[in-house]
N, CA, C and O atoms as a MOPAC input file, in Angstrom:
PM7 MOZYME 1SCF
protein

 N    -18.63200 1    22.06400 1     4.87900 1
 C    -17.63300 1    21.48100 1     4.00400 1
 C    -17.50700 1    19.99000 1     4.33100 1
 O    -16.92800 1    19.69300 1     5.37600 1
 N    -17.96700 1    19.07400 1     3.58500 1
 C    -17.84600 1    17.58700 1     3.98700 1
 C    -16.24200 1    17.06300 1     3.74500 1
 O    -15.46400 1    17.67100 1     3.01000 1
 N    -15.92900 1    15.96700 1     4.40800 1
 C    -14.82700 1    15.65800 1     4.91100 1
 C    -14.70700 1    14.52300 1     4.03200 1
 O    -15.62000 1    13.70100 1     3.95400 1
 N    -13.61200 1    14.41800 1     3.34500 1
 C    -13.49100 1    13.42600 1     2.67000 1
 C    -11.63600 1    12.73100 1     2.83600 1
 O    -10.52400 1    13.25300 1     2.91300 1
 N    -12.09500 1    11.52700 1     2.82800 1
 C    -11.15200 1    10.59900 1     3.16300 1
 C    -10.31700 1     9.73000 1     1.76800 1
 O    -10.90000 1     8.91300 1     1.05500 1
 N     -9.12300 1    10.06100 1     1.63700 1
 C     -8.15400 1     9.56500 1     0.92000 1
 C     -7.88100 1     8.07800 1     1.06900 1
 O     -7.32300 1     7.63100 1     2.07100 1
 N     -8.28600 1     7.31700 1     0.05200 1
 C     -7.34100 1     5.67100 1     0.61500 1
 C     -5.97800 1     5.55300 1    -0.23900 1
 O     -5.75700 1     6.19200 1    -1.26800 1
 N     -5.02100 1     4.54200 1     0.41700 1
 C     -3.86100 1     4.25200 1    -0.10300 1
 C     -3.82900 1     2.84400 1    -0.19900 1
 O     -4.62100 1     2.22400 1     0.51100 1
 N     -3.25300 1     2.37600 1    -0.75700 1
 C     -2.56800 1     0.99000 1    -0.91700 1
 C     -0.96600 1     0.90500 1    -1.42700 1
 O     -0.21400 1     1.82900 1    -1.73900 1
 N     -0.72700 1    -0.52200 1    -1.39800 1
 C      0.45500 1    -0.16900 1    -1.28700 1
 C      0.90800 1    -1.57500 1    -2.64300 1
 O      0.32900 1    -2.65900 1    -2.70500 1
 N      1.72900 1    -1.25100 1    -3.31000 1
 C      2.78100 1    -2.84300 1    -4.13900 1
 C      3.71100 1    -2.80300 1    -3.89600 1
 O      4.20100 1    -1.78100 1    -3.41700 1
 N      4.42400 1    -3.94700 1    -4.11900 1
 C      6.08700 1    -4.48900 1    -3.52900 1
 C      6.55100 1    -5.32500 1    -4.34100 1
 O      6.09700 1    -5.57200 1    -5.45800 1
 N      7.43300 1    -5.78100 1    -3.85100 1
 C      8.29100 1    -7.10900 1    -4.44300 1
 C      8.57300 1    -7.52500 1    -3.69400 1
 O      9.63600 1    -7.00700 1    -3.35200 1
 N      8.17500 1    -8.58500 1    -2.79100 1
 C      8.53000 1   -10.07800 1    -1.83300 1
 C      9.91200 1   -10.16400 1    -1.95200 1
 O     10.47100 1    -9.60400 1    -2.89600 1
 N     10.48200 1   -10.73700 1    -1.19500 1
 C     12.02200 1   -11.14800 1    -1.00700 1
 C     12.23100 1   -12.66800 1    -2.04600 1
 O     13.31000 1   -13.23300 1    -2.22900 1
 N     10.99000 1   -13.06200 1    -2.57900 1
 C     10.97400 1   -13.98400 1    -3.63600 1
 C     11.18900 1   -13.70200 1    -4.96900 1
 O     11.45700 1   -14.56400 1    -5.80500 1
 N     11.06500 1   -12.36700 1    -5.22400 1
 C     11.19600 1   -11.24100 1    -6.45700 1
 C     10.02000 1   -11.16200 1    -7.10300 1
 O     10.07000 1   -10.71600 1    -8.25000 1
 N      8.22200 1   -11.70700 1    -6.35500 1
 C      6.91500 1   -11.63700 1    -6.65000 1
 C      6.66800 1   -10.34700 1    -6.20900 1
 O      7.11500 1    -9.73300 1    -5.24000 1
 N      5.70500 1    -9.96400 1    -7.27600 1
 C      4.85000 1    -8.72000 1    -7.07700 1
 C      3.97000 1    -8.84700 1    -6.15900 1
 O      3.58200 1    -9.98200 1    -5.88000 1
 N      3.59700 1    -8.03800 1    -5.67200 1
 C      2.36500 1    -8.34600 1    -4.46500 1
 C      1.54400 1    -7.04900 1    -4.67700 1
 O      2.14000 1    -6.11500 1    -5.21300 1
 N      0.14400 1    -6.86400 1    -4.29400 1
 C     -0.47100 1    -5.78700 1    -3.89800 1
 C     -1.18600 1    -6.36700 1    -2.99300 1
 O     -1.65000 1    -7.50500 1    -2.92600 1
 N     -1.25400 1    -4.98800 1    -1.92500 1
 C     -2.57500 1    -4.74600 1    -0.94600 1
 C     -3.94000 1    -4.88600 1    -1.19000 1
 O     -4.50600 1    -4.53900 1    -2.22600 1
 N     -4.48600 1    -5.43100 1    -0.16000 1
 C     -6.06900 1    -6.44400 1    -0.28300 1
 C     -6.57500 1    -5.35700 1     0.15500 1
 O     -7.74600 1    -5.28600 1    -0.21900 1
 N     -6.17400 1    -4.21600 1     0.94400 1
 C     -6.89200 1    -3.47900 1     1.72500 1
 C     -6.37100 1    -1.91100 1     1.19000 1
 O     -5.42400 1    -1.52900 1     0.50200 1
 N     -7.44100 1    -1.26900 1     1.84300 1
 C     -7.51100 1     0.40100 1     1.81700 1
 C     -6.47100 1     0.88200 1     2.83800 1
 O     -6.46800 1     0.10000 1     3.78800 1
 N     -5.68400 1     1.76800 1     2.97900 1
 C     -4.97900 1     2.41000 1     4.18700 1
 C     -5.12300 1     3.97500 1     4.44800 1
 O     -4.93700 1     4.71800 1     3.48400 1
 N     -5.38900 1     4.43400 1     5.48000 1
 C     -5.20300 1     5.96400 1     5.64700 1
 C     -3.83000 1     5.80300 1     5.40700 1
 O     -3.30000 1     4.70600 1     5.23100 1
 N     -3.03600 1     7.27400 1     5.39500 1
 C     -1.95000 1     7.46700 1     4.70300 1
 C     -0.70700 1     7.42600 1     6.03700 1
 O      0.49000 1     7.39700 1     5.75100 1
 N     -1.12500 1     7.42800 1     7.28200 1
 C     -0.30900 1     7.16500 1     8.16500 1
 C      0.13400 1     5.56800 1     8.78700 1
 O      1.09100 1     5.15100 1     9.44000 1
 N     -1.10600 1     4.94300 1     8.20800 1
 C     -1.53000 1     3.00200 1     8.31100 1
 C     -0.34600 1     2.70900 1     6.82100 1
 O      0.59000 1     1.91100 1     6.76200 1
 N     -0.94000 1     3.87700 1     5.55300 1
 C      0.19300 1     2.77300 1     5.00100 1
 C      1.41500 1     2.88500 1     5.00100 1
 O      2.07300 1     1.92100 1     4.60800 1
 N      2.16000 1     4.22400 1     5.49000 1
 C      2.96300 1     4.68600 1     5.62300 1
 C      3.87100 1     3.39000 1     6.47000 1
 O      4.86400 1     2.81000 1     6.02900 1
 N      3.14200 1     3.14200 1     7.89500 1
 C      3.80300 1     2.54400 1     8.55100 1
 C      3.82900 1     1.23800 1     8.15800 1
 O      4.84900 1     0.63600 1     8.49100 1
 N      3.06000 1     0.65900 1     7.58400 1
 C      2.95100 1    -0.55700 1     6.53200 1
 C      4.26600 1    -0.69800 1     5.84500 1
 O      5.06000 1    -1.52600 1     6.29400 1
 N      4.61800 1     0.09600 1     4.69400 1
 C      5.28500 1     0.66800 1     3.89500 1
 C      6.81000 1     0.02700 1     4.78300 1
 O      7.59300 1    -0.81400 1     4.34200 1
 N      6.87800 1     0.72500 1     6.09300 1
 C      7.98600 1     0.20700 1     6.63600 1
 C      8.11200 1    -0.60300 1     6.92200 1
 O      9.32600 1    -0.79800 1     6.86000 1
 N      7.42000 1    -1.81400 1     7.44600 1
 C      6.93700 1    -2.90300 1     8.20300 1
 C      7.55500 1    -4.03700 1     6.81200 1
 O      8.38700 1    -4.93700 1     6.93300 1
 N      6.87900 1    -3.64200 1     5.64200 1
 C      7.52900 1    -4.58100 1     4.28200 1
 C      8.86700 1    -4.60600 1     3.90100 1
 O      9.54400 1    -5.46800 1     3.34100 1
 N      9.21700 1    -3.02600 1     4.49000 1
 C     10.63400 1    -3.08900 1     3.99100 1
 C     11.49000 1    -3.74200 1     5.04000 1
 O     12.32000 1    -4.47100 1     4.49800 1
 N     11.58600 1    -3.73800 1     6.44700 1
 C     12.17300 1    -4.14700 1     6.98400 1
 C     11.81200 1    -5.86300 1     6.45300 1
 O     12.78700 1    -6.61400 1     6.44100 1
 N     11.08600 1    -6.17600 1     6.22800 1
 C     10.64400 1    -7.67400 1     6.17900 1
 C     11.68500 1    -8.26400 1     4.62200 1
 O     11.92100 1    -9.31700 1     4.02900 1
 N     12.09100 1    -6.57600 1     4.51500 1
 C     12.92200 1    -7.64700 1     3.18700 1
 C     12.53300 1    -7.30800 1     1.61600 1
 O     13.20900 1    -7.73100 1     0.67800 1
 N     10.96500 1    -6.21800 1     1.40000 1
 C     10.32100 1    -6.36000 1     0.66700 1
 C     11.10600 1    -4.72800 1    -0.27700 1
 O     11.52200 1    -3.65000 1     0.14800 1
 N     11.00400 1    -5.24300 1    -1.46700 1
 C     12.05100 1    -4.26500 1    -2.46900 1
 C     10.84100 1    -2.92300 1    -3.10400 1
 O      9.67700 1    -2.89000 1    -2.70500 1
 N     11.26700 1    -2.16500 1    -3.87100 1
 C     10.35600 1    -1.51500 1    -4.57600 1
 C      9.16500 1    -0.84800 1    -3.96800 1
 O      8.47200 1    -0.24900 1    -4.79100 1
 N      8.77800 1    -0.80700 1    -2.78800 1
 C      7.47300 1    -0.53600 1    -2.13300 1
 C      7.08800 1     0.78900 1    -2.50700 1
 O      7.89700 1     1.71600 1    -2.47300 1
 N      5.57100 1     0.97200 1    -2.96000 1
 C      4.93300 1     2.26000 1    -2.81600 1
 C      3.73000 1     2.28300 1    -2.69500 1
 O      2.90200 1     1.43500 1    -3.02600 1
 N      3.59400 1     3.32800 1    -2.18000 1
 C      2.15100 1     3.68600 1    -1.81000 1
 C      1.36900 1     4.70300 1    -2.47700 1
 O      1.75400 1     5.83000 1    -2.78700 1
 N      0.26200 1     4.20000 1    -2.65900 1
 C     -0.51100 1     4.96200 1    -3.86200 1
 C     -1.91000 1     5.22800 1    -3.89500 1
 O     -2.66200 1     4.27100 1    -3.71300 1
 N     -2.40500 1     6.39100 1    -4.09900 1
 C     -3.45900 1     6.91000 1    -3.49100 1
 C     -4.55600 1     6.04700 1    -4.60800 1
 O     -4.38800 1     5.88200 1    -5.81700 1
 N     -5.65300 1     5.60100 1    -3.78800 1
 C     -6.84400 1     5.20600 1    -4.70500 1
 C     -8.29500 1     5.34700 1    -4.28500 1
 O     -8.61100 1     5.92800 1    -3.24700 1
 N     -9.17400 1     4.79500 1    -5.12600 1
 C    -10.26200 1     5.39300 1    -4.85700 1
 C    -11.57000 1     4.44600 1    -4.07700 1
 O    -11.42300 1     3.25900 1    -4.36500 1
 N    -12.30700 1     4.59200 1    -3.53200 1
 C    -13.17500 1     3.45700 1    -2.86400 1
 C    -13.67700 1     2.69800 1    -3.25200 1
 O    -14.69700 1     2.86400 1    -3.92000 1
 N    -13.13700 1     1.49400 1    -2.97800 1
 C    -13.69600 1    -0.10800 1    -3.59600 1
 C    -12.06300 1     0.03700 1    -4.60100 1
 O    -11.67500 1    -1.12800 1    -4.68900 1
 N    -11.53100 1     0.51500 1    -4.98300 1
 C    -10.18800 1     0.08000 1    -5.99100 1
 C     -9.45100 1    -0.74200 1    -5.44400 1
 O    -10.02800 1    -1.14300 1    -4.43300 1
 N     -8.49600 1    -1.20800 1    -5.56200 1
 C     -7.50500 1    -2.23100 1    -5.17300 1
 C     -6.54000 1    -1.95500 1    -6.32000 1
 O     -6.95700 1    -1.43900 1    -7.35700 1
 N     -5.11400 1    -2.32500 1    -6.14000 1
 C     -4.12200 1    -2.10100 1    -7.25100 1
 C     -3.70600 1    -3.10000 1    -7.60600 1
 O     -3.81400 1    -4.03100 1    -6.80700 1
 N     -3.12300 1    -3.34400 1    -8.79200 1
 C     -2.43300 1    -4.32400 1    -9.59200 1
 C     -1.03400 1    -4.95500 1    -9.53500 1
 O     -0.09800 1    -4.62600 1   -10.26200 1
 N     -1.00900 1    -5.75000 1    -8.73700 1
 C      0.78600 1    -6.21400 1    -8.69900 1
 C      1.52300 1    -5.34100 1    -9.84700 1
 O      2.73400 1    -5.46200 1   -10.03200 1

């Protein structure tokens, strides 16, 4: 059974009220803790969202 790996990324809203998305792929425990890391920083709206290899998401 081959093993296959889920990526996440993550969008927000900056404490500037800009959209942002993630440049990068995250396992789901990387973005998880990500996820918190933005919010404490201030960052509104955050989620994380499963995608596919080579994708990136859209502010």
């Amino acid at each position: 059974m081959p093993i296959t790996m889920q990526n996440y990324a993550l969008t927000w809203t900056d404490a500037t009220g800009k959209r942002r998305a993630s440049t990068v792929a995250y396992d789901k425990p990387s973005a998880e803790h990500r996820k918190a890391e933005l919010e404490a920083d201030g960052a509104t709206d955050v989620t994380v969202a499963p995608i596919r290899p080579g994708e990136l998401p859209q502010p």
